[in-house]
Backbone atoms as SQL, in Angstrom:
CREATE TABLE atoms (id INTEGER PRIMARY KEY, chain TEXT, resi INTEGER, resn TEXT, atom TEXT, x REAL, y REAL, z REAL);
INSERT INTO atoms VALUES
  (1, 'A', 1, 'UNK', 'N', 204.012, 100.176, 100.922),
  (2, 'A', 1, 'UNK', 'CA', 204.387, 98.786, 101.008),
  (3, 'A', 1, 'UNK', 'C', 204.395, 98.377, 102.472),
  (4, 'A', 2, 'UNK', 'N', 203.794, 97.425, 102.967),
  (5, 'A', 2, 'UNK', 'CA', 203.595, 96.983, 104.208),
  (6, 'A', 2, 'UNK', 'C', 204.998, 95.564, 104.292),
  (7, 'A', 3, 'UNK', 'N', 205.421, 95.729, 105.089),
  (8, 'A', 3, 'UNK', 'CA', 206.080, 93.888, 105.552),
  (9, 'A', 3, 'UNK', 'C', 205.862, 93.365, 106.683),
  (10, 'A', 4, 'UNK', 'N', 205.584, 92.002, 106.609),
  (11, 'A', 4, 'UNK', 'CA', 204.638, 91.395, 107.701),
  (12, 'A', 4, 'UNK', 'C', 205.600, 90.878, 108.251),
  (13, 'A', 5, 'UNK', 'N', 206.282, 90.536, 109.161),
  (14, 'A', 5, 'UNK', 'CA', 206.865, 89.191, 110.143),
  (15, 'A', 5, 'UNK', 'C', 205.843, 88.299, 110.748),
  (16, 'A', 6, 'UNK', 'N', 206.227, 86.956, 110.560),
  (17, 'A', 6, 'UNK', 'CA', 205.443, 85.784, 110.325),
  (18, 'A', 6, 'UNK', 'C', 205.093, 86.208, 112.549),
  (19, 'A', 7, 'UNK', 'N', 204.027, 85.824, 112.880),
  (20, 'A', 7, 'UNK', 'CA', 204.118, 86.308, 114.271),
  (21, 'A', 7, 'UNK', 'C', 203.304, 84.628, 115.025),
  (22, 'A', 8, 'UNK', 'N', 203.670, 83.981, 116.088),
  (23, 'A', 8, 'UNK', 'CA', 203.384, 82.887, 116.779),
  (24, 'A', 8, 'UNK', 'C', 202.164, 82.883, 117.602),
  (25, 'A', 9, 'UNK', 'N', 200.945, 82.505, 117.545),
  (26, 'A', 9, 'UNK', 'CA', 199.934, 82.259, 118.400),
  (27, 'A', 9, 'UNK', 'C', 200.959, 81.493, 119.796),
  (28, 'A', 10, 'UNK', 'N', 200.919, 82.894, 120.761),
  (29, 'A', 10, 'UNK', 'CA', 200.820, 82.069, 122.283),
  (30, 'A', 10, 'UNK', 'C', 200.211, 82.457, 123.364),
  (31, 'A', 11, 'UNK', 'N', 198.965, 83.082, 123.128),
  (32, 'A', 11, 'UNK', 'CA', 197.796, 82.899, 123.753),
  (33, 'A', 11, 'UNK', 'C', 196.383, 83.144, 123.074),
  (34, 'A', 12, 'UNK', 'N', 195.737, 82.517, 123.553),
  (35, 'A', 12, 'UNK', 'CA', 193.838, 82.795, 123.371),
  (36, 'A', 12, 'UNK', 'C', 193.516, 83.444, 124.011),
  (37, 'A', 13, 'UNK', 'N', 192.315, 84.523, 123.802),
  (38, 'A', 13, 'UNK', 'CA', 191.517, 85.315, 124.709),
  (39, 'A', 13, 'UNK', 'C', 189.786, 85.090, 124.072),
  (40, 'A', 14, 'UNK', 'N', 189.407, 85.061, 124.789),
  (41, 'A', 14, 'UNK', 'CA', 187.722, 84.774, 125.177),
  (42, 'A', 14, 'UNK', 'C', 186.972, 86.135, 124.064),
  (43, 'A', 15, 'UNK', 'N', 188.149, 87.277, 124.205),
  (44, 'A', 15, 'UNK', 'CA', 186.748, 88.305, 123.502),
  (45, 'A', 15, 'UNK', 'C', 187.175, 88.267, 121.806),
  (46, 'A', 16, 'UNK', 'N', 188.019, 87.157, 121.248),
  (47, 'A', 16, 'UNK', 'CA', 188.180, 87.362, 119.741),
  (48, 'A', 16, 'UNK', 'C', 189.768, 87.989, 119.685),
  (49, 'A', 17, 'UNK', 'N', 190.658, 87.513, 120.514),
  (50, 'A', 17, 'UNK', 'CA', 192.087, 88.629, 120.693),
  (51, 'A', 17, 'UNK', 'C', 192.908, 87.161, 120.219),
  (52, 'A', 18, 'UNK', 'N', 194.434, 87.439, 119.932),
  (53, 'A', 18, 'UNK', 'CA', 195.183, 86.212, 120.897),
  (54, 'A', 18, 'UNK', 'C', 196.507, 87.136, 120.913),
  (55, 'A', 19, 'UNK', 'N', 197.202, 86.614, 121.296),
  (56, 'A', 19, 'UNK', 'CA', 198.840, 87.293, 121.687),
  (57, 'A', 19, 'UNK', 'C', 199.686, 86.700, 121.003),
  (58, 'A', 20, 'UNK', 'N', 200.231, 87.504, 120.351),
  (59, 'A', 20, 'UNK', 'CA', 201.612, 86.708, 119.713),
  (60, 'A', 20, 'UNK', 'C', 203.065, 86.966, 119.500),
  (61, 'A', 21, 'UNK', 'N', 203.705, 86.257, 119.302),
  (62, 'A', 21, 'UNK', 'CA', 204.980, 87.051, 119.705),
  (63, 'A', 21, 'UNK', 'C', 205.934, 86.601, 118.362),
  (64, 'A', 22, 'UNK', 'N', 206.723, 88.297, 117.885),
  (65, 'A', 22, 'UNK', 'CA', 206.880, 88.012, 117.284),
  (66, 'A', 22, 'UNK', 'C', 208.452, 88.583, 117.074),
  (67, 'A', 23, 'UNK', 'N', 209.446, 87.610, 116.653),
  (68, 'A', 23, 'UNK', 'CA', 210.923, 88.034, 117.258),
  (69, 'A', 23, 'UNK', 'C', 211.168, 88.195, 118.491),
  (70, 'A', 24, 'UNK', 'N', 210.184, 87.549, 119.461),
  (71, 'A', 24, 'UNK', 'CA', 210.409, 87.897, 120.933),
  (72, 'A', 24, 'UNK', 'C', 209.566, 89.190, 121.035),
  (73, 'A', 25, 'UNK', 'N', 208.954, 90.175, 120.421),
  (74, 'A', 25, 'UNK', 'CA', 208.127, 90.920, 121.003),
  (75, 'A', 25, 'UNK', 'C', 206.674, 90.215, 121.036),
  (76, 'A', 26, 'UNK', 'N', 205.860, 90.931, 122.226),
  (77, 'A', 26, 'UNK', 'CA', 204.466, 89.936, 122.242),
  (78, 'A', 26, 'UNK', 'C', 203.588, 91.164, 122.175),
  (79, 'A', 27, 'UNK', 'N', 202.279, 90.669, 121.931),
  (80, 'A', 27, 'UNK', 'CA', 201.560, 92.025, 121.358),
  (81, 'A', 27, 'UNK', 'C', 200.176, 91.186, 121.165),
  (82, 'A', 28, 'UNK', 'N', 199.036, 91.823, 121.916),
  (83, 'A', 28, 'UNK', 'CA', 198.077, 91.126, 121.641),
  (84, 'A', 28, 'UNK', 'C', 197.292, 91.511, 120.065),
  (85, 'A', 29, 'UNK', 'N', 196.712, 91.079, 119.451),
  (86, 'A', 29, 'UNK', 'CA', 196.136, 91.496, 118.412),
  (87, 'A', 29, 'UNK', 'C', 194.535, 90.933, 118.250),
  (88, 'A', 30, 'UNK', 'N', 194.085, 91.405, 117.616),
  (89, 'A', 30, 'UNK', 'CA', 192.241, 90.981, 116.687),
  (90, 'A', 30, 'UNK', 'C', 192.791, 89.683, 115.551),
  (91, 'A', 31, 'UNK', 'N', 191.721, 89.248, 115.832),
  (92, 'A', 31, 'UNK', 'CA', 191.563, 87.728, 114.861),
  (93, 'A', 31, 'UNK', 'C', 189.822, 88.270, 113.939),
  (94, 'A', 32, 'UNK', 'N', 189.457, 89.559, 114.743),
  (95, 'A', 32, 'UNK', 'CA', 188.032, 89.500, 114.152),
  (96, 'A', 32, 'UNK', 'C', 187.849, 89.482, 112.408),
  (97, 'A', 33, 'UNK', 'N', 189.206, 89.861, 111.618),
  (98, 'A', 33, 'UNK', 'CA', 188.548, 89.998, 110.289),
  (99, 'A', 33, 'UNK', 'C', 188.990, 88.001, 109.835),
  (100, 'A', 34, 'UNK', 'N', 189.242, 87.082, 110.688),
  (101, 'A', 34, 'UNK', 'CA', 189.604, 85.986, 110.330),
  (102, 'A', 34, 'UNK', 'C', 189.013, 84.957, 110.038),
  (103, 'A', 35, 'UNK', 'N', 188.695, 84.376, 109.155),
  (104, 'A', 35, 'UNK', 'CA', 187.399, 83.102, 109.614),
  (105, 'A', 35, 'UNK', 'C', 187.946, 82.018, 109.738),
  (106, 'A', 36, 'UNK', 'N', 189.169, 81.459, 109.448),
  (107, 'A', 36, 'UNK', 'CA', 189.330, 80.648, 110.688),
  (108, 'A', 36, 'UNK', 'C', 189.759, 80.574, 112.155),
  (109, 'A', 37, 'UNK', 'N', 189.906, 79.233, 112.673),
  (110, 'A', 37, 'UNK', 'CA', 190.284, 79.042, 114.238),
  (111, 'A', 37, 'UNK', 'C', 191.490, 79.191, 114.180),
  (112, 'A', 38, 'UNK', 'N', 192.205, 79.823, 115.083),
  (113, 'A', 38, 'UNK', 'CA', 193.290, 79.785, 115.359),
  (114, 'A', 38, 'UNK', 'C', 193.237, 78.921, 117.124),
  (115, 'A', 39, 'UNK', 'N', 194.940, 78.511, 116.740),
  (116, 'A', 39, 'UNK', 'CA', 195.565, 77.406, 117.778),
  (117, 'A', 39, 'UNK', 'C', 196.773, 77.855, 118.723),
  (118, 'A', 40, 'UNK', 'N', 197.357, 77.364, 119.653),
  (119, 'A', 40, 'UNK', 'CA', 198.344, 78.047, 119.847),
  (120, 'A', 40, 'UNK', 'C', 199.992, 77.685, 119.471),
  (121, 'A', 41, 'UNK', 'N', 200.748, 78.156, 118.438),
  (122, 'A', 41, 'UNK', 'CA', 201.268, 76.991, 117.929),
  (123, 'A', 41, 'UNK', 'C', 201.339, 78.040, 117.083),
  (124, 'A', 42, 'UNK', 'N', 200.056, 78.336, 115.937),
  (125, 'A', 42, 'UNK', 'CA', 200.116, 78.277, 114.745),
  (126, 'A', 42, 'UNK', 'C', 200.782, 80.069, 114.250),
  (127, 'A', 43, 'UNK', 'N', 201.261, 79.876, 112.856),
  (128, 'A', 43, 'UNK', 'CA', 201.951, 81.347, 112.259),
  (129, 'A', 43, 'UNK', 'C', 200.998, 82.104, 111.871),
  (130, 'A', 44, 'UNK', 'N', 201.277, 83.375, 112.042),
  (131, 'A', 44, 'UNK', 'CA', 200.085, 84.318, 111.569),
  (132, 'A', 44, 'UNK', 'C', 200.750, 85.780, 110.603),
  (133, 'A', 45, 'UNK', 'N', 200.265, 86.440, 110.027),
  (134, 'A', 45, 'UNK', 'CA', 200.626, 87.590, 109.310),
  (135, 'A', 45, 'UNK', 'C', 199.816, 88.438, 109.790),
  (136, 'A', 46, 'UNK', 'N', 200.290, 89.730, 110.031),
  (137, 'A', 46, 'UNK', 'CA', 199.456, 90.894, 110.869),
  (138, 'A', 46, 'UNK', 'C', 199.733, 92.107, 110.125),
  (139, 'A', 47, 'UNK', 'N', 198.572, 92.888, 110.018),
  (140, 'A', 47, 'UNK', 'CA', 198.385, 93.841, 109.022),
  (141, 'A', 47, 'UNK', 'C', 197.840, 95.009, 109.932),
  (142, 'A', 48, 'UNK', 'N', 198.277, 95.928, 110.762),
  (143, 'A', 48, 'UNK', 'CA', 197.623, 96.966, 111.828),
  (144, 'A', 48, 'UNK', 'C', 196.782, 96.921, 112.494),
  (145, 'A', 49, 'UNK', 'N', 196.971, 95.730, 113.518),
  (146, 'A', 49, 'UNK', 'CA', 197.038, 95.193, 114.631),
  (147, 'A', 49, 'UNK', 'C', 195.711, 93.927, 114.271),
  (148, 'A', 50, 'UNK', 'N', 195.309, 93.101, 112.847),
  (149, 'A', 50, 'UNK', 'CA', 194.548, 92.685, 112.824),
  (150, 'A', 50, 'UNK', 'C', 195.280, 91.185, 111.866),
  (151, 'A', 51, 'UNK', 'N', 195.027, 90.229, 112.463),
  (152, 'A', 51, 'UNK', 'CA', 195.589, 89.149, 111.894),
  (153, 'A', 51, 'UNK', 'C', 195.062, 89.140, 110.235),
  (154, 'A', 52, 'UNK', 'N', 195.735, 89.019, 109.541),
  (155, 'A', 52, 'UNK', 'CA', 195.226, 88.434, 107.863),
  (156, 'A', 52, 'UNK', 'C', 194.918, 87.109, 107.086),
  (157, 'A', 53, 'UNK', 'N', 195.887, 86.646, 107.990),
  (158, 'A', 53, 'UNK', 'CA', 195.902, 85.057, 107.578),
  (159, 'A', 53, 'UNK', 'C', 196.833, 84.600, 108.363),
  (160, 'A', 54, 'UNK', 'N', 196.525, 83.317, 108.659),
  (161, 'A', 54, 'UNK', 'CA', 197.320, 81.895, 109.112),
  (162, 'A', 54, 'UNK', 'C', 198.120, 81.496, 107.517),
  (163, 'A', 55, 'UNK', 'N', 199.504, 80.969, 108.171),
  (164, 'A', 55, 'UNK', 'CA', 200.098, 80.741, 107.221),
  (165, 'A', 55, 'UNK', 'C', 201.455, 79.217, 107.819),
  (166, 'A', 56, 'UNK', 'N', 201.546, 78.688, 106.710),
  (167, 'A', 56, 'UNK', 'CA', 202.401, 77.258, 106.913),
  (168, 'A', 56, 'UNK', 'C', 203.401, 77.527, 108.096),
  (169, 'A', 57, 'UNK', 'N', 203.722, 76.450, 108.997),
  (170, 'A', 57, 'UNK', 'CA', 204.826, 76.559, 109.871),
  (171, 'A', 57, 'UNK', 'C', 206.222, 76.511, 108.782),
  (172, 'A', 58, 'UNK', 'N', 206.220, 75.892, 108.278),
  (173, 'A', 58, 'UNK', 'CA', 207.505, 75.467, 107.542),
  (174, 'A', 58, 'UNK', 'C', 207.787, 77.359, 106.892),
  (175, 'A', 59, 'UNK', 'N', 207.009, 77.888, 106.081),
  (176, 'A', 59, 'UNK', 'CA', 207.443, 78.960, 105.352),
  (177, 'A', 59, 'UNK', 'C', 207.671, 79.974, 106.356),
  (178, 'A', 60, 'UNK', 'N', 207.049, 80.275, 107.441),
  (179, 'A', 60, 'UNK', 'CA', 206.947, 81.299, 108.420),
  (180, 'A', 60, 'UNK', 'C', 208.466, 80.588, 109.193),
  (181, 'A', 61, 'UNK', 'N', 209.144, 79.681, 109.485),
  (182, 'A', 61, 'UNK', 'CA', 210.149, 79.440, 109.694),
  (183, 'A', 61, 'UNK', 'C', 211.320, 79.826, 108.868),
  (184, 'A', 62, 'UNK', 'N', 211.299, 79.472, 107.558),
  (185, 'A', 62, 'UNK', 'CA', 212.094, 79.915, 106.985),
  (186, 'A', 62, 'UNK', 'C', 212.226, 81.347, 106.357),
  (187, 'A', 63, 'UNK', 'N', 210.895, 82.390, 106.486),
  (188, 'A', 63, 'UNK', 'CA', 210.800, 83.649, 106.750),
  (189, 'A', 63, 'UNK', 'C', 212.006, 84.249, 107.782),
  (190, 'A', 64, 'UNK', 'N', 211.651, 83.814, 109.154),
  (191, 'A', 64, 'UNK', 'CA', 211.959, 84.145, 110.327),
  (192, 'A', 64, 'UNK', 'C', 213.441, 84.292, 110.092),
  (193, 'A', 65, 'UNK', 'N', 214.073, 82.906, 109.481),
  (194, 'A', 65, 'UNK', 'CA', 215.646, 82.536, 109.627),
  (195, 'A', 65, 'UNK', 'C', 216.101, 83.838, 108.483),
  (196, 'A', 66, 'UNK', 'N', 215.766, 84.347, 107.350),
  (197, 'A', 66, 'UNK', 'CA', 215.690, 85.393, 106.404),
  (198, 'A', 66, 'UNK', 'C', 215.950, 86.368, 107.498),
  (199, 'A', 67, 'UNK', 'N', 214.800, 86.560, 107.687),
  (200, 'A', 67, 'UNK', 'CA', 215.045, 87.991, 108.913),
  (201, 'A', 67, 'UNK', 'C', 215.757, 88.328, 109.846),
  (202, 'A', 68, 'UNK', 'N', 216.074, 87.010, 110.110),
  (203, 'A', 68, 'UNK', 'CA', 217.218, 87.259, 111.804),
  (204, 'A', 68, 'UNK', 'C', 218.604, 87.131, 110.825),
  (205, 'A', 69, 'UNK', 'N', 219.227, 86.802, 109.844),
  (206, 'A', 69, 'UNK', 'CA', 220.204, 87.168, 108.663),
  (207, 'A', 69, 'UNK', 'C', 220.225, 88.470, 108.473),
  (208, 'A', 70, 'UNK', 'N', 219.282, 89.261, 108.251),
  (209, 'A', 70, 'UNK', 'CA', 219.225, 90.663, 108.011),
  (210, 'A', 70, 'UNK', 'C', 219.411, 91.350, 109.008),
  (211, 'A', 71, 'UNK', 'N', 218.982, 91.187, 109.929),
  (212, 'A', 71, 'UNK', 'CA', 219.006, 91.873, 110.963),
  (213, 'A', 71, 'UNK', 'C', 220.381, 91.572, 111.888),
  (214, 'A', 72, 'UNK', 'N', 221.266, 90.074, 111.681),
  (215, 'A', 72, 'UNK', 'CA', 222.649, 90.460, 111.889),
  (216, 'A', 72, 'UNK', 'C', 223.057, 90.929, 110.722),
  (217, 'A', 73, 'UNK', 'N', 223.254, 91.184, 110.060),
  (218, 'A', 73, 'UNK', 'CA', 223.855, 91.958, 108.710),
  (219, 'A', 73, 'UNK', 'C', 223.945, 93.246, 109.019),
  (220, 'A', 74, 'UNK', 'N', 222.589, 93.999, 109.211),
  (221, 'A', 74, 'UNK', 'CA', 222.387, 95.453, 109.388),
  (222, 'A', 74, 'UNK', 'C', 223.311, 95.843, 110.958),
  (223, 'A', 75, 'UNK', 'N', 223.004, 94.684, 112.128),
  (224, 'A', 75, 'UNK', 'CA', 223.836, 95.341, 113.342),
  (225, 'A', 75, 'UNK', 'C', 225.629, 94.868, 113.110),
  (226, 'A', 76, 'UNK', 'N', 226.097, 94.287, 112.822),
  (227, 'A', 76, 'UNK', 'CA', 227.584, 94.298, 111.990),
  (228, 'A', 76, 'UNK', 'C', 228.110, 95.401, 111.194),
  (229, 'A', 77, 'UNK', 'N', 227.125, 96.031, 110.367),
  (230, 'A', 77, 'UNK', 'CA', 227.176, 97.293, 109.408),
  (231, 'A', 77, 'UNK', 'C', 227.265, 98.470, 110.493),
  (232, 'A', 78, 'UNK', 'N', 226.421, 98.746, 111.520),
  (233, 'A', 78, 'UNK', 'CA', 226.276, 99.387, 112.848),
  (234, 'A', 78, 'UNK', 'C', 227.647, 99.433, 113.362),
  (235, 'A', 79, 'UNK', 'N', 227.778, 98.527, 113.193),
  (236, 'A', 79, 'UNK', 'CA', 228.930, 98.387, 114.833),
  (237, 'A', 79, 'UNK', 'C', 230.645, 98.486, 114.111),
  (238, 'A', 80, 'UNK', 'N', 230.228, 97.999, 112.375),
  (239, 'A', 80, 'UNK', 'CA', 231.756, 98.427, 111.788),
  (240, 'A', 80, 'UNK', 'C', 232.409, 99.849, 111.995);
């Protein structure tokens, strides 16, 4: 089972790359298996180190807010 975190186009690169950051980590990745354009702006899903799809701002937002819930949940459980 793979899980994706929705990840942010914030940069372009010239050879088919862009950078994105995702929870605050940034990480360049491949767009090559993609056929569309990507923007900088837009949400993406990443599958070992290769974008899969562009996906809605609105759902990749409310992904994100899911995840950062869990992830204070799990460090509260930590720290009890």
């Amino acid at each position: 089972m793979c899980l994706s975190i929705p990840s942010q186009v914030v940069e372009l690169h010239d050879d088919g790359n862009v950078t994105v950051d995702t929870m605050g980590v940034k990480r360049t990745v491949s767009c090559h298996l993609l056929d569309e354009a990507l923007e900088i702006g837009d949400y993406v899903l990443i599958h070992i180190g290769f974008v899969m799809n562009k996906i809605d701002k609105a759902a990749a937002l409310e992904s994100l807010e899911l995840y950062k819930e869990i992830v204070e949940k799990l460090e509260a459980e930590e720290n009890a």
